[in-house]
N, C-alpha and C positions, 0 to 999 in steps of 0.2 A: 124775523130774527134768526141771525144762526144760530143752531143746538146741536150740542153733543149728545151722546149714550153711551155711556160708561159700561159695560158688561163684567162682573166680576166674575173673578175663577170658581172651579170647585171647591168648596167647601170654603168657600171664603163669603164675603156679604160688600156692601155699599160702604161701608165704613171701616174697612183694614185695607193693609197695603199703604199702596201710594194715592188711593183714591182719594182720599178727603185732600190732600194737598192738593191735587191735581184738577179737583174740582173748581175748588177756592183761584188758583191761578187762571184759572178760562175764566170763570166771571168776571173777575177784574179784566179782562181785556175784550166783556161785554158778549159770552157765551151765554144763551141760557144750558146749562150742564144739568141732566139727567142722571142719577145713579140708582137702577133700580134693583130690587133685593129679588134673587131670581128664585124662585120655587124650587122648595126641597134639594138646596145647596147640598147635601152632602151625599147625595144619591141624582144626579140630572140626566134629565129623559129629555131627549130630543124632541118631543113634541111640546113637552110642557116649557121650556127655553124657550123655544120660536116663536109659540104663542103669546108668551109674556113680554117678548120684543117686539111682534107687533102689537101688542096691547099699548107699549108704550111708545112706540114711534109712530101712530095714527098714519098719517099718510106723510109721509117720506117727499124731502124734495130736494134740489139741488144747496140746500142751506144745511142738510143733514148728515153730521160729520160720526162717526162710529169709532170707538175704543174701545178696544177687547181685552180679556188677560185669559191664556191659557185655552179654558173650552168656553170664554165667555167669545173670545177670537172665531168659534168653528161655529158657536149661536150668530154671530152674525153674520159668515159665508152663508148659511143656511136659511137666515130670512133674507140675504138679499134674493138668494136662488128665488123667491117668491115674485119677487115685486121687478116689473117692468120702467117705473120711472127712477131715472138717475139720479145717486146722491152724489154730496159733496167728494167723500174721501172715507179711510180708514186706518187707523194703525193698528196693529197686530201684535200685542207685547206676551211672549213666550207663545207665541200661536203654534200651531200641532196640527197637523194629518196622523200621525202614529207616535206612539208612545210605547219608550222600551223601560223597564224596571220597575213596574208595577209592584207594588208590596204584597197584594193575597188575594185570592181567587175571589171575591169581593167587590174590591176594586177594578180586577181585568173585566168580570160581569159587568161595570160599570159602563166601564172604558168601551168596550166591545161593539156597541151599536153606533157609537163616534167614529169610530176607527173606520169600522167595515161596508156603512152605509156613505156613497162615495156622495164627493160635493160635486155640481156640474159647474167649473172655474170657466165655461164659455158663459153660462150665462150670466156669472157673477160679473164677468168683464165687465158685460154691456151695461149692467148700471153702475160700475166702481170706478171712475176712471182714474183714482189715484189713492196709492195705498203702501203702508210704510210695514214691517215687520222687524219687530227689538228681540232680537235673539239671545239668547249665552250662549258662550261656547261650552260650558260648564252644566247646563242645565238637567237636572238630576233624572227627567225624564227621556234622555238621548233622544236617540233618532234625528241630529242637530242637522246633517247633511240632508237628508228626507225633507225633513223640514224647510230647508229654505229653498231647492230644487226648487221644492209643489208651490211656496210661496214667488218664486221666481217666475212660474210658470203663468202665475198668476198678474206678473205686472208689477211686482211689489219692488220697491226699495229694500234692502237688507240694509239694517245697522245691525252690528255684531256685538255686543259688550263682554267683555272677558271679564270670568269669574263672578258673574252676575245670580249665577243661580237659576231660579224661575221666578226672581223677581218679585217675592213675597217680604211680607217684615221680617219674618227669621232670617231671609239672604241680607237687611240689612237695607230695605227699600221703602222710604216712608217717604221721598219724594221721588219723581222721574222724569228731570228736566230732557230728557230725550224725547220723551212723547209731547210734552207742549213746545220743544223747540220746530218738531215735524210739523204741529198741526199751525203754528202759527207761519211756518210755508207753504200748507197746504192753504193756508188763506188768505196769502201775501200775492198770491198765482191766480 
């Protein structure tokens, strides 16, 4: 069966955003859709992300499709960096290499071990072979150009949406027919 894995943002969970909608629309078109609640959401450590996505992606195979939001986007470059057999696809909504306007010394400590500990986009290729990135142009953490360069670099599709934000309820985001219109070409292909 094909399955998704939803990866939520920073301080976000399985259940805000556009997730719960977004889940609901893959089932009906016969997804099994995974949302899992990632460890210590308001504080995430690169290790304990990765490990709780491969916890919950067991062994990975070409039916294994990946949705990201923000740094749930950079947990999933980072377990694919692991894993040798190729999945399905991936979309990348608000996805990030670097992040500019941090609020407080806090948050950049956060930020900081994302940011600086680089992803290897060779080896991510070779298991990705097709992957979308939903950008703002508006999005309150800049670095919008950086941003899609590195996902560029990577193979990705750019969709751009203006005035989107970072794509959270506050921007006004409780559905995201952008990303199930991607995935449902990602498996029309």
């Amino acid at each position: 069966m094909k399955r998704i894995i939803i990866v939520h943002r920073w301080a976000g969970g399985s259940k805000d955003d556009w997730r719960p909608w977004l889940k609901l629309e893959l089932e009906k078109i016969g997804f099994e859709v995974l949302v899992p609640e990632m460890p210590d959401s308001d504080a995430p450590e690169i290790q304990k992300w990765v490990g709780k996505l491969q916890e919950v992606v067991g062994m990975p195979d070409s039916d294994t499709f990946f949705i990201g939001h923000s740094i749930g986007c950079q947990t999933i470059l980072r377990y694919l960096e692991t894993i040798k057999i190729p999945v399905a696809g991936a979309i990348f909504v608000a996805g990030w290499f670097n992040l500019e306007n941090l609020e407080d010394t806090d948050t950049k400590n956060i930020a900081k071990p994302w940011i600086e500990s680089s992803i290897d986009l060779i080896k991510v290729k070779k298991v990705l072979p097709k992957s979308t990135l939903i950008i703002s142009d508006n999005d309150p953490y800049g670095a919008f150009e950086e941003n899609k360069k590195k996902f560029s670099e990577l193979g990705s599709k750019i969709v751009v949406l203006h005035n989107a934000g970072h794509f959270t309820k506050d921007d006004g985001f409780t559905e995201l027919p952008e990303a199930l219109k991607e995935i449902k070409e990602f498996n029309s292909k």
